[in-house]
N, C-alpha and C positions, 0 to 999 in steps of 0.2 A: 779550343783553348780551355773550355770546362772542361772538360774529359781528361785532358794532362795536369788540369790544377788538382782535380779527384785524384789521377792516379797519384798524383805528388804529394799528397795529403797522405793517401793511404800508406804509402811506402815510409812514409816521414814519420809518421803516427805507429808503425809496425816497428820502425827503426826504435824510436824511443820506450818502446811499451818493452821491447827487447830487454834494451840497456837498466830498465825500471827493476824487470822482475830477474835479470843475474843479477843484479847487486843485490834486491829485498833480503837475500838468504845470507850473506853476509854480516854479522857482525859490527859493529863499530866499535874499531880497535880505541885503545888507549890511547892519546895523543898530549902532548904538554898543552896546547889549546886549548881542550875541553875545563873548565872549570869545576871546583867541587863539588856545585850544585848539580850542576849539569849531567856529572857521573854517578850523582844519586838517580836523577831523572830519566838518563838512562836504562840504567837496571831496574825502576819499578816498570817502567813502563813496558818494558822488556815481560814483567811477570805480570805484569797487566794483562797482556797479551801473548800468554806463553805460547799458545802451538800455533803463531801464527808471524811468519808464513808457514813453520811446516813446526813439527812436534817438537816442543822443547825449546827452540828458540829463545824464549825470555830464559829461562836458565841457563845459555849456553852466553847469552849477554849479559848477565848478572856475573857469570865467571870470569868474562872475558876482562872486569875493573875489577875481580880480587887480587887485592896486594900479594906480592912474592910473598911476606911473611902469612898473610889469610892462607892461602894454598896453602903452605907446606900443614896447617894445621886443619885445612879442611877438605883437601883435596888429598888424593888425584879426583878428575872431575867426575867419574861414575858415582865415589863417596858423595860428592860436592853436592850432585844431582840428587841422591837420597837425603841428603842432610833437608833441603827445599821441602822435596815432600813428606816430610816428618809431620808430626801434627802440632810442632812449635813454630812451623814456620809455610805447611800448604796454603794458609791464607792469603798468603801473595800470590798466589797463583789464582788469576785472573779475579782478582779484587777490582770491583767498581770504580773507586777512584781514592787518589794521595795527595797529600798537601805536603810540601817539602818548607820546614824554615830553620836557618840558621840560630844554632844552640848555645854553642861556643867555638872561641877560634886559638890558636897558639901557631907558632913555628911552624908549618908546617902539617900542618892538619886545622880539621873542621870538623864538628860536632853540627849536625839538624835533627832534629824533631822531626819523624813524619807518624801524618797520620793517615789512617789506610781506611776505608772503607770496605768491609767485606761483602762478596756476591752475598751472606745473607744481610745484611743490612748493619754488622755491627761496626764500631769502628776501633781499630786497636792503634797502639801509642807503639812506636819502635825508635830507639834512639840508635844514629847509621854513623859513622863516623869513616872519614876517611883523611887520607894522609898523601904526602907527594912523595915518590918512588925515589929515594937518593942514589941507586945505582944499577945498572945493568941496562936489560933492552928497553924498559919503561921509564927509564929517569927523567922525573919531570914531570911523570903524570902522577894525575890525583887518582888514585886508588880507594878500594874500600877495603880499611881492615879490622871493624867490628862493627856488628848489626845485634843488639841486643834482643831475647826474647817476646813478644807481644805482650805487650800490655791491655786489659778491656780501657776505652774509654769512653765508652759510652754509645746510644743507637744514631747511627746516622738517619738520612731523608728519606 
């Protein structure tokens, strides 16, 4: 009876570790669900953690909430992908840690405040705004369609 609860363990545990790591490499699409916080939370964390699970990642999920209007002006994603590692904006990439709060709100869109903490210790000010998609395959969802320059704000911990 231990011996088939072992094997049932292991197979069950292999089964799941399975279903864990196909989906890790995936994306989380846009959905009306996610909230506007939520899709900022997304994407830094996304650049928090950019090559993981595999390279680039965070940048392929920071693209995957640019507004139809953001794309046509900063993409196709190769551009999109340089645009990141620029030296206005590689600081998100794999920054210590972000504080997301709400700035201002209207119709359909949301203004936050985040502040980012850089691997070197400094922390910069980005004002992220994002909007809800009024038509096509994303309608509904909260998008991002400007991320302003970095600002110094001072040394973090």
């Amino acid at each position: 009876m231990i011996k088939f609860f072992r094997l049932f363990l292991f197979i069950m545990l292999g089964y799941f570790g399975a279903l864990a790591s196909a989906s890790s490499t995936e994306v989380v699409a846009p959905n009306p669900d996610i909230a506007p916080q939520e899709v900022v939370d997304i994407q830094l964390t996304g650049l928090q953690n950019n090559d993981n699970p595999e390279r680039d990642f965070g940048i392929r999920q920071t693209w995957a909430f640019a507004h139809p209007e953001n794309r046509r002006m900063t993409g196709p994603y190769p551009r999109f992908a340089q645009m990141i590692r620029s030296p206005s904006y590689i600081e998100m990439i794999d920054h210590a840690s972000h504080s997301i709060s709400l700035a201002k709100q209207g119709e359909g869109w949301q203004q936050f405040d985040v502040l980012m903490e850089t691997k070197a210790g400094n922390v910069l000010f980005f004002s992220w705004v994002v909007e809800k998609v009024t038509e096509g395959a994303c309608q509904g969802c909260w998008m991002t369609t400007a991320v302003s320059a970095p600002s110094p704000a001072g040394q973090g911990s």
